[in-house]
C-alpha positions, 0 to 999 in steps of 0.5 A: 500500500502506498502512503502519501505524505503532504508536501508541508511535511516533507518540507519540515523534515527536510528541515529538520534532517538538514540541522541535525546533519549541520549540528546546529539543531536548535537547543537550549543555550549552554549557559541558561543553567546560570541564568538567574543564579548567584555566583559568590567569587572569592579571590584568594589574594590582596586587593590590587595585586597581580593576581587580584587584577588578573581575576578581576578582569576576567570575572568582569567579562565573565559579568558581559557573558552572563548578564542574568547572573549575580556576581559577589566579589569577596578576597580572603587574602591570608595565608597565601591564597589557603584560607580562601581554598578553604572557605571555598571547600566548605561551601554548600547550598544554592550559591555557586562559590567559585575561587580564584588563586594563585600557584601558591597553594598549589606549591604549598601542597607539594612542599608543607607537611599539611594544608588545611585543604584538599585540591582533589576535591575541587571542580577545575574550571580553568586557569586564565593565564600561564606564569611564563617564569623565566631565570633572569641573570645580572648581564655583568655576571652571565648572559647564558645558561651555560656560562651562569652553571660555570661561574666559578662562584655561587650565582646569589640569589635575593629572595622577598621570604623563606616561603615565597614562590620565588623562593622555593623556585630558586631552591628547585632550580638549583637542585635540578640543574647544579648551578648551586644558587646561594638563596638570600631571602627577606630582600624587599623589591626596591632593595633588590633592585639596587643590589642588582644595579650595583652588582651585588646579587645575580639572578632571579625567578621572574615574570618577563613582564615583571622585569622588562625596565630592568632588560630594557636598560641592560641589568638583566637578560633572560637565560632560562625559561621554565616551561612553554606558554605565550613567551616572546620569540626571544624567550622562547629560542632560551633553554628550557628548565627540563632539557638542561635538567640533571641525569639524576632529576625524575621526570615528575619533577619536571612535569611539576615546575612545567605544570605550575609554570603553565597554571596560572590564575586557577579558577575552580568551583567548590566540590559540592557544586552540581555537574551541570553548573561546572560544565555551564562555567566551563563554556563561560570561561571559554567564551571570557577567555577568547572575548575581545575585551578580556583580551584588551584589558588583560593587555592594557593592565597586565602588559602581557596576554597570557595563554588560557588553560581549559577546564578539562586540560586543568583538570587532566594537569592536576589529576597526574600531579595529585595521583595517590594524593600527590604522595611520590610527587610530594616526596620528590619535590621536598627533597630536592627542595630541601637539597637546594636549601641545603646547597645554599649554604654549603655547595658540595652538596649532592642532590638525590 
């Protein structure tokens, strides 16, 4: 038996058969699940610092993006950025709680014997930016690598505190490639400036952007970078951390300092937050981080464009890092930092 089939249908089907095979059938917008919710957005880092101003403008465009949201700004800034992961942790109920952060906590995890957090358990949305590290020397002492490893002396090394990422990025650096940096810490920023006019200190764990007066004038040049990222050609034609790395340097201590060099402003919803509304967040970053506004003012206020990390490369990133808890990585890294503290004061020292 023969059916008949009016022309109108099969004009709608035609329709409908071509959205599917283009993949754009109509569908509810990724982000209507946020639409009349409140995001709470606590940014672990003082008002006005490079981290806070990152976060800010990013939050500010994620505002354009979502229209019908309510954002509530908040910084706890104690200890590091850890007070804010742990406020972050706990938080429960409608609102959607989100933290931005620095690095820090993330070192502070591999290197404390405790933090009063837990970074497994937290819903990686993105990082805005990459670190772009870079191993700057005082031009009259070195203008290489090679020629800093073969100094002759201990390169010295000035330090704002004990604790502080530059820090502890020395004391790695030195561990994993033998240059045997002397770390001098509690040396304030405008103090340290001086003694590299003068020549009294060597080299220094920094941002490009950081120190471009410095190489502008002839003081600094970089001679290694840290890992990958949005580096100038310049930078990038430098050594990297883990090609001049010691025999003896595991590789998951290497993937560690590229990790955290490629990881820059973290943003991460609290654990409790539901599937949908991580997934909704994630499309948000991806859409803030290629806006054209976000783009100009990270410029216009940070003098450099970062490289953006999606929620799912984060998540992969940390999953490796935090395996077993991070346990064997965490072990690694306290040796070799303790070793790099420990060649600090006395240089025969020998690194596991």
């Amino acid at each position: 038996m023969r059916i008949s089939i009016p022309v109108r249908t099969w004009a709608l089907l035609a329709v409908a058969l071509t959205w599917l095979a283009s993949g754009t059938a109509v569908r509810a917008d990724e982000l209507d699940v946020l639409k009349g919710r409140t995001v709470r957005a606590v940014i672990g880092a003082s008002p006005g610092n490079a981290t806070d101003s990152a976060l800010r403008i990013f939050l500010g465009t994620l505002r354009k993006i979502l229209p019908d949201t309510t954002f509530r700004i908040q910084n706890i800034n104690a200890a590091g950025g850890a007070a804010a992961l742990r406020d972050v942790q706990d938080s429960r109920g409608d609102v959607i709680t989100v933290v931005g952060i620095s690095n820090g906590p993330i070192y502070a995890h591999f290197t404390a014997d405790e933090v009063p957090y837990n970074l497994a358990s937290l819903k990686w949305i993105g990082s805005i930016n990459d670190n772009q590290r870079v191993l700057f020397a005082r031009k009259g002492a070195a203008t290489t690598f090679a020629a800093l490893r073969t100094l002759g002396r201990q390169p010295i090394a000035p330090a704002s505190d004990a604790t502080s990422v530059s820090t502890q990025e020395s004391y790695l650096i030195s561990a994993m490639t033998g240059i045997r940096l002397k770390v001098v810490p509690g040396i304030s920023d405008a103090v340290r400036d001086t003694m590299f006019v003068s020549g009294d200190v060597d080299v220094l764990s920094s941002n490009p952007a950081a120190r471009r007066a410095m190489v502008d004038a002839g003081i600094l040049v970089p001679v290694l970078r840290l890992g990958d990222g949005a580096y100038s050609d310049e930078v990038n034609r430098l050594p990297k951390l883990g090609d001049v790395a010691l025999p003896t340097v595991p590789a998951d201590l290497v993937f560690f300092m590229e990790s955290l060099n490629r990881l820059g402003g973290l943003v991460a919803a609290a654990p409790a937050t539901a599937a949908s509304d991580v997934a909704a967040l994630r499309v948000a970053f991806d859409r803030v981080v290629a806006h054209p506004d976000f783009k100009s003012e990270t410029v216009a206020t940070m003098q450099v464009l970062g490289q953006p990390a999606p929620g799912a490369h984060t998540e992969d990133i940390f999953r490796r890092l935090l395996a077993d808890n991070g346990s064997r990585l965490k072990s690694i890294v306290k040796g070799h930092l303790t070793c790099g503290q420990k060649i600090s004061d006395a240089p025969s020292t020998v690194c596991p």
